[in-house]
N, C-alpha and C positions, 0 to 999 in steps of 0.2 A: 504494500500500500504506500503511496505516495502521500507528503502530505497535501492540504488543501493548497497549498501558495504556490504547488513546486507543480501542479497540476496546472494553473493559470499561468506560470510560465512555459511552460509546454506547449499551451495553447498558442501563446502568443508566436511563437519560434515557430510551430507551424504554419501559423496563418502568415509569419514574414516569411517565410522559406515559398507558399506558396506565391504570395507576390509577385517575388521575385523570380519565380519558374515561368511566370504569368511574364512579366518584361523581360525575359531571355526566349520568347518566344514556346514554349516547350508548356503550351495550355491543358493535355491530359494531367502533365505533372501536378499543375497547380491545382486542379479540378480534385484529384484524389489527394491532394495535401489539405486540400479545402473541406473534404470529407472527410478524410482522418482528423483534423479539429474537433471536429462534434465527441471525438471519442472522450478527450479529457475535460470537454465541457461536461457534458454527461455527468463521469463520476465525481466531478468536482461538488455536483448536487446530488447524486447518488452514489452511495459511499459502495464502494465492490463488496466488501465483506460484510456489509448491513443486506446487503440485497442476495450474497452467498447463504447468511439465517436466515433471512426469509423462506427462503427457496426449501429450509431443511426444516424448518416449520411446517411449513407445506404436506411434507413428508413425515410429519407426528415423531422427529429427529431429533429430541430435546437434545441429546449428547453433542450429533453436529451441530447445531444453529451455536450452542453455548462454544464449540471449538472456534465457529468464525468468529464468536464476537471476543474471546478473550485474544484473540491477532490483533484487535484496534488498542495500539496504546496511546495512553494521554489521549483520550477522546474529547476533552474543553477545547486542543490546542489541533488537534489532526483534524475534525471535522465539524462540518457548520452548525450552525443555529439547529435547524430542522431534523440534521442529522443525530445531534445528540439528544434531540427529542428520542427520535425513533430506537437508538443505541439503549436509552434508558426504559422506554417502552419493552424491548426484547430481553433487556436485563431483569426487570418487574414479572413478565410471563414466566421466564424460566426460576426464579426464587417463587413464585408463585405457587410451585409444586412443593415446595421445600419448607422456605422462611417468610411466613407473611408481612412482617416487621419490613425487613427488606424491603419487600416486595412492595408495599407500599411507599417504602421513600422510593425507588425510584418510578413505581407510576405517576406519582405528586410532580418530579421533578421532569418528568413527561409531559405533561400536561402543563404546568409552565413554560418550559422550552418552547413545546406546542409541536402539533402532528399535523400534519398536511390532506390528511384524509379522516370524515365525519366518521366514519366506522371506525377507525383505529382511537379516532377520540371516546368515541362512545364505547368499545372496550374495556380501554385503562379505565373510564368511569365507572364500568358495571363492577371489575376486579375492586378497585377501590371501594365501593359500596359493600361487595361482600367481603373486605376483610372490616370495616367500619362494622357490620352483622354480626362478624367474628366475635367483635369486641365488643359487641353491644352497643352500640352505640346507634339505636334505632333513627334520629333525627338525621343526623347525617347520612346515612344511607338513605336515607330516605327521599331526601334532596338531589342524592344522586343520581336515584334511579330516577329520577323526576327528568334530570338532564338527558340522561340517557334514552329515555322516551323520544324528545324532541331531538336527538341527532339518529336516533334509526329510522329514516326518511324510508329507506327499503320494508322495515319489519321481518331484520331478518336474527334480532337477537329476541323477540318476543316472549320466545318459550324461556329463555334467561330470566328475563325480567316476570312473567307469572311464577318461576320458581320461587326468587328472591322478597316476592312478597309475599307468599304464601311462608317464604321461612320468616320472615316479619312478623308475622298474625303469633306465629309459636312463641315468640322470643314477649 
């Protein structure tokens, strides 16, 4: 992994390398230097190794997704705003099976940072909600799920949220 800065200098050197393949007359060159650009724009917003746990996610791989994400070190300084949303989000999922305490500082710190997508927000909030259940702490979850309601535009966490208040009525 590269870091974020050394990514935007890459870009940049390609896009001058293309330029300049472009005024030495040699236009295929610069065309596919032009399109090899986009590659470190890309990761520069999408981090390789947050998108390699994703992917192992996917695949019910707690073991992998946890391998790629301990490869990101110093993630404050190697990747962006959004990205260490989503770093902290994968962090939360996977202690999630484990250490709720965790688990909960970094879905908090997820959701501050902030996630690019209403489902992934509304996730971290339902997690958050049922370790708040956990503890008891009936109001605040309670608010959560409130939130949580209004960001599942599709309804496709429903059956979550009928659990979660049906464990509400018990507690």
């Amino acid at each position: 992994m590269f870091h974020k800065n050394i990514k935007l200098v890459l870009a940049v050197l390609l896009l001058a390398t293309s330029v300049w393949q472009f005024t030495e007359s040699n236009t295929g060159n610069g065309i596919f230097l032009i399109l090899l650009t986009i590659v470190p724009i890309f990761l520069y917003y999408k981090n390789e190794y947050i998108l390699m746990a994703f992917l192992q996610l996917r695949k019910q791989n707690f073991e992998g997704a946890n391998k790629w994400l301990m490869k990101i070190k110093n993630p404050e300084t190697a990747l962006v705003r959004k990205q260490q949303g989503y770093y902290n989000y994968l962090q939360g999922l996977m202690l999630s099976q484990t250490n709720l305490i965790q688990a909960e500082k970094h879905f908090k710190k997820a959701i501050e940072l902030g996630l690019s997508m209403d489902m992934d927000l509304a996730v971290a909030k339902l997690n958050l909600a049922g370790v708040a259940l956990s503890r008891r702490r009936k109001l605040e979850a309670t608010n959560l799920i409130n939130e949580v309601k209004k960001l599942d535009k599709q309804g496709m966490l429903k059956d979550q949220i009928k659990l979660m208040k049906d464990q509400m009525k018990k507690i």
